[in-house]
mmJSON file of the N, C-alpha and C atoms, coordinates in Angstrom:
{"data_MODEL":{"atom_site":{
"group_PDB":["ATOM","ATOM","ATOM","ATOM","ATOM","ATOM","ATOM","ATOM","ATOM","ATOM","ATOM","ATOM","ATOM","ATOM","ATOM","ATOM","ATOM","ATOM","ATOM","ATOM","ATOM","ATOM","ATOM","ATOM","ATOM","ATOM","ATOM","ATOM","ATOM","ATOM","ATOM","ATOM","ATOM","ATOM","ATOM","ATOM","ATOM","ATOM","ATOM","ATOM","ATOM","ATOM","ATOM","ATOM","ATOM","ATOM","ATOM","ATOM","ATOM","ATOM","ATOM","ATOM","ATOM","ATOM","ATOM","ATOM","ATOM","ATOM","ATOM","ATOM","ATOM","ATOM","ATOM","ATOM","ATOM","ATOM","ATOM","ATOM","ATOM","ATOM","ATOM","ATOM","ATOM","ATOM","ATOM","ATOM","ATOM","ATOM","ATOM","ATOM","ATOM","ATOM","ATOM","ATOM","ATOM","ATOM","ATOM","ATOM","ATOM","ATOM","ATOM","ATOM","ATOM","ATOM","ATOM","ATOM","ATOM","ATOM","ATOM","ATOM","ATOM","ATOM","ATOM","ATOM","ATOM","ATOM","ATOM","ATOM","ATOM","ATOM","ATOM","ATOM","ATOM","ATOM","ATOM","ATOM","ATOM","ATOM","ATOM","ATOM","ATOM","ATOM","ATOM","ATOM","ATOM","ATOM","ATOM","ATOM","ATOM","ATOM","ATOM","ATOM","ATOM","ATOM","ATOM","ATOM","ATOM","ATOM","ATOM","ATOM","ATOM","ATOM","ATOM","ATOM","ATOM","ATOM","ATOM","ATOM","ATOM","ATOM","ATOM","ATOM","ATOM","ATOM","ATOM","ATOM","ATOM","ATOM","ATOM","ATOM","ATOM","ATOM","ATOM","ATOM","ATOM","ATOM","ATOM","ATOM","ATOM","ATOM","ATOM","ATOM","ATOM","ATOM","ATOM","ATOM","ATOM","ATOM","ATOM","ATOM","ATOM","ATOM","ATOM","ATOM","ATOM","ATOM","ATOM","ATOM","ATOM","ATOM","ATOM","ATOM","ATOM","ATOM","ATOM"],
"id":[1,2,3,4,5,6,7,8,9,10,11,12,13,14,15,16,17,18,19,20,21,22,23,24,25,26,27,28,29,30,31,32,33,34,35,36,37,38,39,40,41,42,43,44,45,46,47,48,49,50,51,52,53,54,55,56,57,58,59,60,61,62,63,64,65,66,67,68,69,70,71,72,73,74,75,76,77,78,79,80,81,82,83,84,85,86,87,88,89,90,91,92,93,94,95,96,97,98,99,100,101,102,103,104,105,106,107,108,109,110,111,112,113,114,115,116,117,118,119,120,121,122,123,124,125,126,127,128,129,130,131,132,133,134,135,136,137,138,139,140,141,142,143,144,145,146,147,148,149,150,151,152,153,154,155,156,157,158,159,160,161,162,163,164,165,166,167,168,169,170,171,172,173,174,175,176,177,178,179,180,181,182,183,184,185,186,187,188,189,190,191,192,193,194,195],
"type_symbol":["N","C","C","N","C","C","N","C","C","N","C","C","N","C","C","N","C","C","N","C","C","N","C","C","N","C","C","N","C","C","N","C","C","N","C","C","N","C","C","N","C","C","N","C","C","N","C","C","N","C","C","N","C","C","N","C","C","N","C","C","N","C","C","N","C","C","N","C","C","N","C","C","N","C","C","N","C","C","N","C","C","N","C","C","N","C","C","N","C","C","N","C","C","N","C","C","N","C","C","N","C","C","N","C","C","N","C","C","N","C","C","N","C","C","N","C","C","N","C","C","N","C","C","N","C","C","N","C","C","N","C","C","N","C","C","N","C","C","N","C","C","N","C","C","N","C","C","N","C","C","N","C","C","N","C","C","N","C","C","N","C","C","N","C","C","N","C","C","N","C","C","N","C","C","N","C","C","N","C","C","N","C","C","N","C","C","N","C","C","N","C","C","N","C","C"],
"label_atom_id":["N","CA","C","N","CA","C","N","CA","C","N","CA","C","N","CA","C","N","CA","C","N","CA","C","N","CA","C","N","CA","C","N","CA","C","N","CA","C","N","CA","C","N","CA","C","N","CA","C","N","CA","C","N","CA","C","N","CA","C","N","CA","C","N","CA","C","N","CA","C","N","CA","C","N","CA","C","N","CA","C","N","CA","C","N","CA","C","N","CA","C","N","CA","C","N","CA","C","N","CA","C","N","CA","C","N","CA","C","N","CA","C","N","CA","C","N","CA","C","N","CA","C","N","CA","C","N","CA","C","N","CA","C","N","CA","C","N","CA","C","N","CA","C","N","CA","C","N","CA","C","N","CA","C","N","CA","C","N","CA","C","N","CA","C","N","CA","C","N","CA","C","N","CA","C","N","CA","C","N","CA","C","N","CA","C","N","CA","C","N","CA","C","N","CA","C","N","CA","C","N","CA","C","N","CA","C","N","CA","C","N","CA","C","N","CA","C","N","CA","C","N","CA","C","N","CA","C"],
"label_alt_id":[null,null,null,null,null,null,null,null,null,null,null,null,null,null,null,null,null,null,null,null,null,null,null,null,null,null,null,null,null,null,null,null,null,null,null,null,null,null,null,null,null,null,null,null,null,null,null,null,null,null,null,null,null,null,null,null,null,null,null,null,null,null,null,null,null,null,null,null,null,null,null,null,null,null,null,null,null,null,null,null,null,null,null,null,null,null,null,null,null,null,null,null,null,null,null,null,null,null,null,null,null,null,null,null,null,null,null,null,null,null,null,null,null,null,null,null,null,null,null,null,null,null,null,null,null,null,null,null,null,null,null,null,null,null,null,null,null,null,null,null,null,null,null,null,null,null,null,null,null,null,null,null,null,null,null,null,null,null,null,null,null,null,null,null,null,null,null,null,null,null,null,null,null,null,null,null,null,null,null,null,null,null,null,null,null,null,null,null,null,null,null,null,null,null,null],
"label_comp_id":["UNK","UNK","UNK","UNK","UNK","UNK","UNK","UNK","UNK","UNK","UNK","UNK","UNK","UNK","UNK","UNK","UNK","UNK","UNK","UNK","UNK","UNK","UNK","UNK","UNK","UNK","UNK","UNK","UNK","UNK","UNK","UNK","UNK","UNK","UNK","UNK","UNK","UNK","UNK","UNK","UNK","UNK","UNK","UNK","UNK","UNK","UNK","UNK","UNK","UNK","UNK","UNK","UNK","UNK","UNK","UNK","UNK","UNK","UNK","UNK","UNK","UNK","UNK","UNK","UNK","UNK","UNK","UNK","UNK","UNK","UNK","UNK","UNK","UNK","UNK","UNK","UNK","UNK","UNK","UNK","UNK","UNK","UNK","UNK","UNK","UNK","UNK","UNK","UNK","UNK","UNK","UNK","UNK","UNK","UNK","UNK","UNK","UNK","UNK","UNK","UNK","UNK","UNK","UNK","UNK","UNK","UNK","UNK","UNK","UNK","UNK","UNK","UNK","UNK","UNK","UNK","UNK","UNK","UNK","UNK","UNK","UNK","UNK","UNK","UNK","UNK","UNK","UNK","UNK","UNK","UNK","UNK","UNK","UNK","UNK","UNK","UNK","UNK","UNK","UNK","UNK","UNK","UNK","UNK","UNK","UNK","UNK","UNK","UNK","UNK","UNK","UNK","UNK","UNK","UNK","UNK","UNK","UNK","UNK","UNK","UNK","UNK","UNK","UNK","UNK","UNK","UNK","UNK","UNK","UNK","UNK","UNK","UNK","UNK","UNK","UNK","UNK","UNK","UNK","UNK","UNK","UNK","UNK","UNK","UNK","UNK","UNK","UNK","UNK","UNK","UNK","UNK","UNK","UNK","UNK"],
"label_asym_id":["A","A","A","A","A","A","A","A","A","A","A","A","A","A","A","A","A","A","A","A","A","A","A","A","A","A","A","A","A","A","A","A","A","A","A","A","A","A","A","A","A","A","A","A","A","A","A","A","A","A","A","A","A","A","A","A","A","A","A","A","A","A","A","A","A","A","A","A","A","A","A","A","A","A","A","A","A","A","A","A","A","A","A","A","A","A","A","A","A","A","A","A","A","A","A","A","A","A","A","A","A","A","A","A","A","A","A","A","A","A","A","A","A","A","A","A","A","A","A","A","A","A","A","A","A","A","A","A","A","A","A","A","A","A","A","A","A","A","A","A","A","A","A","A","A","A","A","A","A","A","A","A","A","A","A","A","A","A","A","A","A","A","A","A","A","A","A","A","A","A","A","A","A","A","A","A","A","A","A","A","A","A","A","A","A","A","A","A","A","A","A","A","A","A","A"],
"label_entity_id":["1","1","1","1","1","1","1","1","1","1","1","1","1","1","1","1","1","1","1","1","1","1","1","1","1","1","1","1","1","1","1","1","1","1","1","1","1","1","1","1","1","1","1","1","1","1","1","1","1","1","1","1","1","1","1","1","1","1","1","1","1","1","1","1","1","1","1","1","1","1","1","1","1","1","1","1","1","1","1","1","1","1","1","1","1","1","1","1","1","1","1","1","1","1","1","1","1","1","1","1","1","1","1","1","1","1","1","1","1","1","1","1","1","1","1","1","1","1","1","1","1","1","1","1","1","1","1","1","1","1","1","1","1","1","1","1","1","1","1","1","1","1","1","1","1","1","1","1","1","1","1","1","1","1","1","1","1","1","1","1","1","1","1","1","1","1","1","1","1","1","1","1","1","1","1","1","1","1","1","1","1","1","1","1","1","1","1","1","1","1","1","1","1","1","1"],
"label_seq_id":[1,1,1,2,2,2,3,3,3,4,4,4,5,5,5,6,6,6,7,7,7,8,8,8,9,9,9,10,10,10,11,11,11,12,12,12,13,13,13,14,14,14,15,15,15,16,16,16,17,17,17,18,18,18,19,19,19,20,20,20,21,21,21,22,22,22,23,23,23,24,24,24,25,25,25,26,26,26,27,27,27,28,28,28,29,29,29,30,30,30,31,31,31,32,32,32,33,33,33,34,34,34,35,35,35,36,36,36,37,37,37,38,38,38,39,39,39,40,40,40,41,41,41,42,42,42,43,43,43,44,44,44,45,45,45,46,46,46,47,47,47,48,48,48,49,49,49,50,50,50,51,51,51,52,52,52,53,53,53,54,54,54,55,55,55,56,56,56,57,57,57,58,58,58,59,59,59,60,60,60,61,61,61,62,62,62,63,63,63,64,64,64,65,65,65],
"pdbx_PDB_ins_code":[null,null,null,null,null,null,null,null,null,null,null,null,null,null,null,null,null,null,null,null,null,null,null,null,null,null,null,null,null,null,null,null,null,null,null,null,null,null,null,null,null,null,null,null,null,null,null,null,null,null,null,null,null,null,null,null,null,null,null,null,null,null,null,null,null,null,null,null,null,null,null,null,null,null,null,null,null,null,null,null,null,null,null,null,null,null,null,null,null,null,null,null,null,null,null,null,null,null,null,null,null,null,null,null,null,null,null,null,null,null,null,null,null,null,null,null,null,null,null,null,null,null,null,null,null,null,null,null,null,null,null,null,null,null,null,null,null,null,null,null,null,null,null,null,null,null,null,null,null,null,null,null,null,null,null,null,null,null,null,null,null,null,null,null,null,null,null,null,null,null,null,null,null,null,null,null,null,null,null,null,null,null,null,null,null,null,null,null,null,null,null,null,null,null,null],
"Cartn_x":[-31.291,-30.046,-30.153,-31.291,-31.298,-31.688,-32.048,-32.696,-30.951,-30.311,-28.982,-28.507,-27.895,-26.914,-25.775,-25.29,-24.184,-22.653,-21.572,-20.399,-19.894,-19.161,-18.65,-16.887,-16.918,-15.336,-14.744,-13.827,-12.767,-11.999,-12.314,-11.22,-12.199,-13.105,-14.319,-14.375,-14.145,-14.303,-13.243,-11.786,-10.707,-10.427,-11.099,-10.603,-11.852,-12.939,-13.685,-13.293,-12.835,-12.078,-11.315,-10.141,-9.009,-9.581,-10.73,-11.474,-11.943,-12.696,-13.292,-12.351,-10.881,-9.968,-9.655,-8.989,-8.682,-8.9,-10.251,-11.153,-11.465,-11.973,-11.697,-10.668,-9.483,-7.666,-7.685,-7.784,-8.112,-8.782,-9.911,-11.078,-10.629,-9.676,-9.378,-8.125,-7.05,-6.4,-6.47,-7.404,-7.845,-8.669,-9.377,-9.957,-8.825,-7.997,-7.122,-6.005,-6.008,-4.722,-5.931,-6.83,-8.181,-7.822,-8.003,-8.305,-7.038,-5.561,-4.639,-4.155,-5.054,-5.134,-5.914,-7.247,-8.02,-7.217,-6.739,-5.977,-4.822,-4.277,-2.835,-2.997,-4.483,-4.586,-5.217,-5.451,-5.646,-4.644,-3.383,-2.413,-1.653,-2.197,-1.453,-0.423,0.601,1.663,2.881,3.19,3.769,4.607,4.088,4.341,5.417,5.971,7.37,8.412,8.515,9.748,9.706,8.795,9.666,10.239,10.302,11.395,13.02,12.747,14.328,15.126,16.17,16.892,17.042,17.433,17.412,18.426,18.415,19.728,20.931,20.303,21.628,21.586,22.585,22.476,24.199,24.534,26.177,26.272,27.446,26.874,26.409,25.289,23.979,23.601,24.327,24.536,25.173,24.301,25.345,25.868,26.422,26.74,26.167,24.427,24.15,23.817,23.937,23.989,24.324],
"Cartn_y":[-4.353,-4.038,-4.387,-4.007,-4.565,-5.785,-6.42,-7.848,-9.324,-8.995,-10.217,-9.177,-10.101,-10.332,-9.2,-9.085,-8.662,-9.45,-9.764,-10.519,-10.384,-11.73,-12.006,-11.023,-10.137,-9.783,-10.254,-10.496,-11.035,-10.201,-9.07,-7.977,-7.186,-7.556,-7.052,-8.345,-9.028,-10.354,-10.073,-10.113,-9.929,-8.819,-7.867,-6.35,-6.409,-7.225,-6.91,-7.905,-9.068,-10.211,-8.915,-8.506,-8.046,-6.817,-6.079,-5.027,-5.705,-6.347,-7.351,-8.104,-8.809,-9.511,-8.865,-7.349,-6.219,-5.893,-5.346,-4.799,-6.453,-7.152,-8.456,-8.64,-8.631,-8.753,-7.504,-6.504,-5.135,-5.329,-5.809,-6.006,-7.656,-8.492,-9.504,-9.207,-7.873,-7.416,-6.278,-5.772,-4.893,-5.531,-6.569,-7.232,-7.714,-8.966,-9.586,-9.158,-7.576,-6.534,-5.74,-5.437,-5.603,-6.612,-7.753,-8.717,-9.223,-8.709,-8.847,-7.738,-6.862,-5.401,-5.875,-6.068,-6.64,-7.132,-8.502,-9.307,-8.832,-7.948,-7.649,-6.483,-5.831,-5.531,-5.877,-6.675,-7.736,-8.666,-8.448,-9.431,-8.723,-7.614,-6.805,-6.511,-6.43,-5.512,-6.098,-7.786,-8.656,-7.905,-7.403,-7.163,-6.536,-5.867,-5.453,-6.691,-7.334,-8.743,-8.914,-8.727,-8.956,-8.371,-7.01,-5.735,-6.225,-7.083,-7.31,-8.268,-8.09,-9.361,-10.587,-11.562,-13.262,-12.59,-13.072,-12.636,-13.556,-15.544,-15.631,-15.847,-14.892,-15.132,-15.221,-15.908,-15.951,-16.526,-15.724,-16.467,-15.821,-15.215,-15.192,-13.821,-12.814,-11.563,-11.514,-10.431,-9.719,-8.701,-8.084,-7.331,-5.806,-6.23,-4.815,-4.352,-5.533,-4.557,-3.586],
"Cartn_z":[-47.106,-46.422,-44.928,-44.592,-42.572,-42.587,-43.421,-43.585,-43.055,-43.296,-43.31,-42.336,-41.648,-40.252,-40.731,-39.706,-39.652,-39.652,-40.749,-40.808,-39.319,-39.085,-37.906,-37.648,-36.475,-36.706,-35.826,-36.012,-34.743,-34.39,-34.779,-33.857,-33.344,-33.245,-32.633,-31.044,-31.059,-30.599,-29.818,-30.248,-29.51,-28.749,-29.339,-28.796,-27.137,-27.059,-26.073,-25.439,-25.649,-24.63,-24.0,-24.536,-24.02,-22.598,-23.176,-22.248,-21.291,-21.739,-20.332,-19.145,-20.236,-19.156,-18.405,-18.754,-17.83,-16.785,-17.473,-16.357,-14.938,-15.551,-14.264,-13.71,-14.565,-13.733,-12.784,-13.096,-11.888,-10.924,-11.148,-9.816,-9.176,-9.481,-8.729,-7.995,-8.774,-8.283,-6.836,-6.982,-6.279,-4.803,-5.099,-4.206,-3.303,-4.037,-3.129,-2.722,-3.222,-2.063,-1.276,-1.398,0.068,1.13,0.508,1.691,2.766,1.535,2.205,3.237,3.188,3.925,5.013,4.845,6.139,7.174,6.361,7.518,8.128,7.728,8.171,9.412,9.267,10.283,11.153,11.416,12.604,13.034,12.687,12.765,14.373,14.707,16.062,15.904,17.198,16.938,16.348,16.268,15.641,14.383,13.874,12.283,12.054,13.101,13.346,13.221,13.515,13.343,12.391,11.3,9.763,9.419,9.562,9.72,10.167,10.865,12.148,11.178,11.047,10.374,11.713,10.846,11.98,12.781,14.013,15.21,14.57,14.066,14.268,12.572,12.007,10.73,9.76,10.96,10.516,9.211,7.99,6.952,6.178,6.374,5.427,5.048,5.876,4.927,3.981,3.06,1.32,1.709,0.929,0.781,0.895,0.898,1.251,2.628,3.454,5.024,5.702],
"occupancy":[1.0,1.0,1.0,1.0,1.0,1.0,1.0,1.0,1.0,1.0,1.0,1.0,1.0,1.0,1.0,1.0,1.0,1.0,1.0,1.0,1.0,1.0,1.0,1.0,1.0,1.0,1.0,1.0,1.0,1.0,1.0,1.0,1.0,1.0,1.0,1.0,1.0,1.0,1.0,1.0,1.0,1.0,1.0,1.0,1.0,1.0,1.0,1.0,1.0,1.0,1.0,1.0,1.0,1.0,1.0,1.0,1.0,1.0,1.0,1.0,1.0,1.0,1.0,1.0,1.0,1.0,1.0,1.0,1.0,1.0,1.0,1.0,1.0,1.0,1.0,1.0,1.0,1.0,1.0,1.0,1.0,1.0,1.0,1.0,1.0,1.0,1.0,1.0,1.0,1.0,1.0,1.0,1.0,1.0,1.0,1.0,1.0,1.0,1.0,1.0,1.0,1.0,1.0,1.0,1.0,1.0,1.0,1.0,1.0,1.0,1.0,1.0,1.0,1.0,1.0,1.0,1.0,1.0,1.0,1.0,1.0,1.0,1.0,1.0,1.0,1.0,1.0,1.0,1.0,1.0,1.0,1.0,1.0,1.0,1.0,1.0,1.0,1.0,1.0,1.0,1.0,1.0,1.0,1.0,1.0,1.0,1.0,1.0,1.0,1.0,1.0,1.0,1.0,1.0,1.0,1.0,1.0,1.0,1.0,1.0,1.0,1.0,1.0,1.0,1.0,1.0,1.0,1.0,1.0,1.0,1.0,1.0,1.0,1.0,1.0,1.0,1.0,1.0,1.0,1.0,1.0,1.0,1.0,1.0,1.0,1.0,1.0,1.0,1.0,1.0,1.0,1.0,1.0,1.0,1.0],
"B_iso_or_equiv":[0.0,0.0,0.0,0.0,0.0,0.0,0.0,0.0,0.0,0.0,0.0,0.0,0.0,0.0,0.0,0.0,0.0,0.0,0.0,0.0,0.0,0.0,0.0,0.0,0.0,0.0,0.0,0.0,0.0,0.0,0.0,0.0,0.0,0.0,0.0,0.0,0.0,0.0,0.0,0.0,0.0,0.0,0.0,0.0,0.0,0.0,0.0,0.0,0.0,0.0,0.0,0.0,0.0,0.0,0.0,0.0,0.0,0.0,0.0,0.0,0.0,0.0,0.0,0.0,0.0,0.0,0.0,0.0,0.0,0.0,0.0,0.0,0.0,0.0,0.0,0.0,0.0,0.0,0.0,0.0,0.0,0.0,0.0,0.0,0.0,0.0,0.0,0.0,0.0,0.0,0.0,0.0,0.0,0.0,0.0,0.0,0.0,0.0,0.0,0.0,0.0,0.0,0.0,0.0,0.0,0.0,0.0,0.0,0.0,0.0,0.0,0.0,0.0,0.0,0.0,0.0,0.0,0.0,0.0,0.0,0.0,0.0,0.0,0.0,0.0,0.0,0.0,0.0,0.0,0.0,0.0,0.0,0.0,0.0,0.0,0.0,0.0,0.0,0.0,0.0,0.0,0.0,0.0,0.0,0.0,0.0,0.0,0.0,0.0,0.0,0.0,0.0,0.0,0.0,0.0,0.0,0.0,0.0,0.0,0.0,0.0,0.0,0.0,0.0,0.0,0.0,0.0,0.0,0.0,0.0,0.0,0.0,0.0,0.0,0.0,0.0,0.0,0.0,0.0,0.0,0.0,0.0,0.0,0.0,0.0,0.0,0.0,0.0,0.0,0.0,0.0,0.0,0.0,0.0,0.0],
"pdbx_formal_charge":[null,null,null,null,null,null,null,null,null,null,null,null,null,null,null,null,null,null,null,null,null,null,null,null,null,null,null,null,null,null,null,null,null,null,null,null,null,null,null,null,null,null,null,null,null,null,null,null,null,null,null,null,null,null,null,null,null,null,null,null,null,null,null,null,null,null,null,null,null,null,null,null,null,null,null,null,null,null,null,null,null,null,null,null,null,null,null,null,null,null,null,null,null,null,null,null,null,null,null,null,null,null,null,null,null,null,null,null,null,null,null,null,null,null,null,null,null,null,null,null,null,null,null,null,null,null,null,null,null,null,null,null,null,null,null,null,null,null,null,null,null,null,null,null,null,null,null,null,null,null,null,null,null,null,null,null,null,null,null,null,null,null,null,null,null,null,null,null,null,null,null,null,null,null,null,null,null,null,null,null,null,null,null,null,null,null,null,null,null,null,null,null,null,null,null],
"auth_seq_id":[1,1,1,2,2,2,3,3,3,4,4,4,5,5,5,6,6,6,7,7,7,8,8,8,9,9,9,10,10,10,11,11,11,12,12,12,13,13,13,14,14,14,15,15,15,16,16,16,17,17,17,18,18,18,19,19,19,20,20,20,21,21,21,22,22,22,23,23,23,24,24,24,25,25,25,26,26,26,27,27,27,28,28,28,29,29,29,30,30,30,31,31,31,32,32,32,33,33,33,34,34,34,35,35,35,36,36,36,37,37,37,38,38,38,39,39,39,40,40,40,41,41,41,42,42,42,43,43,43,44,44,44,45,45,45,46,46,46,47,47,47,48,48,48,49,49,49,50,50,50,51,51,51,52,52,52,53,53,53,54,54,54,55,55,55,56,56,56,57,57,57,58,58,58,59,59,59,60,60,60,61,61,61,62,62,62,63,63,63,64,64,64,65,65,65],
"auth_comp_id":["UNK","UNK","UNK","UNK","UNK","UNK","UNK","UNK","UNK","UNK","UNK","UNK","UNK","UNK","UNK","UNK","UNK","UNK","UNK","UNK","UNK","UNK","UNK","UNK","UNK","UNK","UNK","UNK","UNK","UNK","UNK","UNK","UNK","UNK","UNK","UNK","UNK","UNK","UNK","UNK","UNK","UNK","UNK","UNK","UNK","UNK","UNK","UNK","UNK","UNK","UNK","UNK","UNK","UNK","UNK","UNK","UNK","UNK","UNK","UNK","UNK","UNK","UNK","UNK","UNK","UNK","UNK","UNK","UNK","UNK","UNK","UNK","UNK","UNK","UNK","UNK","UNK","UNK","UNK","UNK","UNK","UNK","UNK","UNK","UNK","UNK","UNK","UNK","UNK","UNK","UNK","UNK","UNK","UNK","UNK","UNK","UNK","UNK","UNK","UNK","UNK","UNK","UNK","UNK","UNK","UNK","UNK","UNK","UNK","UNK","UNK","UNK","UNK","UNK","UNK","UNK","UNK","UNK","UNK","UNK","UNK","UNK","UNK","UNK","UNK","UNK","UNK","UNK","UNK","UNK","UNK","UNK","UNK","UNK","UNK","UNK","UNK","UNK","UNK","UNK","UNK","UNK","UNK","UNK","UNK","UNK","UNK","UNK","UNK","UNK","UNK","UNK","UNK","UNK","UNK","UNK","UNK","UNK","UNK","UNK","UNK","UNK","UNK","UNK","UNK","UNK","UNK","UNK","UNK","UNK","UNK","UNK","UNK","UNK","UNK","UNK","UNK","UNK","UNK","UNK","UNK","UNK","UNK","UNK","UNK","UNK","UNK","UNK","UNK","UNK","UNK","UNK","UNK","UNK","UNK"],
"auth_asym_id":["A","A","A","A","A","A","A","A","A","A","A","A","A","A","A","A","A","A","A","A","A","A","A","A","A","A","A","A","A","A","A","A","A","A","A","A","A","A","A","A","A","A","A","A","A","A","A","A","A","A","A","A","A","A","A","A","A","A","A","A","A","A","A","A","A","A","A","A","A","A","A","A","A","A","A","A","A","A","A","A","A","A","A","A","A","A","A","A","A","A","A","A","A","A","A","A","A","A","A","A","A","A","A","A","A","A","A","A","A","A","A","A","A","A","A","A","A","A","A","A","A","A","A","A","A","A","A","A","A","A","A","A","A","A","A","A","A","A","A","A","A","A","A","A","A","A","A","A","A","A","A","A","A","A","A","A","A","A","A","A","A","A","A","A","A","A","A","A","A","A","A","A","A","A","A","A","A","A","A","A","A","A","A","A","A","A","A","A","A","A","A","A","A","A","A"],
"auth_atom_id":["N","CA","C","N","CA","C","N","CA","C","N","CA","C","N","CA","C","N","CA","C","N","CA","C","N","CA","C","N","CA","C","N","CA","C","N","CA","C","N","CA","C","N","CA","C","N","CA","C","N","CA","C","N","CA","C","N","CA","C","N","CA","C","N","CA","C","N","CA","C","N","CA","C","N","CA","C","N","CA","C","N","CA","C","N","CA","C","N","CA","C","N","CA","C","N","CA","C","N","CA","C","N","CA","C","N","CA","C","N","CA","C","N","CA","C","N","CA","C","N","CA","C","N","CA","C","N","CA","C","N","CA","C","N","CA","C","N","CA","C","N","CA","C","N","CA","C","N","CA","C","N","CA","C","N","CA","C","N","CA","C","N","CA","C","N","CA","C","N","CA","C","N","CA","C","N","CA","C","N","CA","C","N","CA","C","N","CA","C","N","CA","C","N","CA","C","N","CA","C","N","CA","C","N","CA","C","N","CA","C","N","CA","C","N","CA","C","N","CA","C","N","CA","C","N","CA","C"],
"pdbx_PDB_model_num":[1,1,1,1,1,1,1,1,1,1,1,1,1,1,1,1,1,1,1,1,1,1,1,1,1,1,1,1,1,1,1,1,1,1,1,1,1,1,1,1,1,1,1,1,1,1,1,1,1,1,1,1,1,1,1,1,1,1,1,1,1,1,1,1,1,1,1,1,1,1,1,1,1,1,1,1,1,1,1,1,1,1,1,1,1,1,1,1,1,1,1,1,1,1,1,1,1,1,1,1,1,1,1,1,1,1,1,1,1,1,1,1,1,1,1,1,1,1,1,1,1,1,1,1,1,1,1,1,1,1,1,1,1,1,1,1,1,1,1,1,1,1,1,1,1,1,1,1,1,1,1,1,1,1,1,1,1,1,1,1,1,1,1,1,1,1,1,1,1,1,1,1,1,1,1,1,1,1,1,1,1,1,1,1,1,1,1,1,1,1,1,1,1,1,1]
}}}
């Protein structure tokens, strides 16, 4: 009985792809909203004007202003 292999499963196969992709999609996720954190604070006091709408933006408002 311990002598022959064990049959191949593929939902054994698939089910640890899927754990593994995860867990890597999280930690690449997690990293590159890090790094976009780093930089943004070093960007100084700038970061306010994306806040501001364009001065000249005739036109180009909706409706939710």
């Amino acid at each position: 009985m311990g002598v022959y292999p064990p049959t191949f499963q593929w939902g054994t196969l698939i089910i640890t792809l899927l754990v593994v992709g995860g867990i890597a999609f999280i930690l690449f996720t997690w990293l590159r909203n890090r790094r976009r954190r780093v930089q943004g604070a070093f960007a100084g006091s700038d970061s306010s004007q994306w806040n501001e709408p364009p001065s000249d933006d005739s036109g180009s408002k909706s409706s939710f202003y």
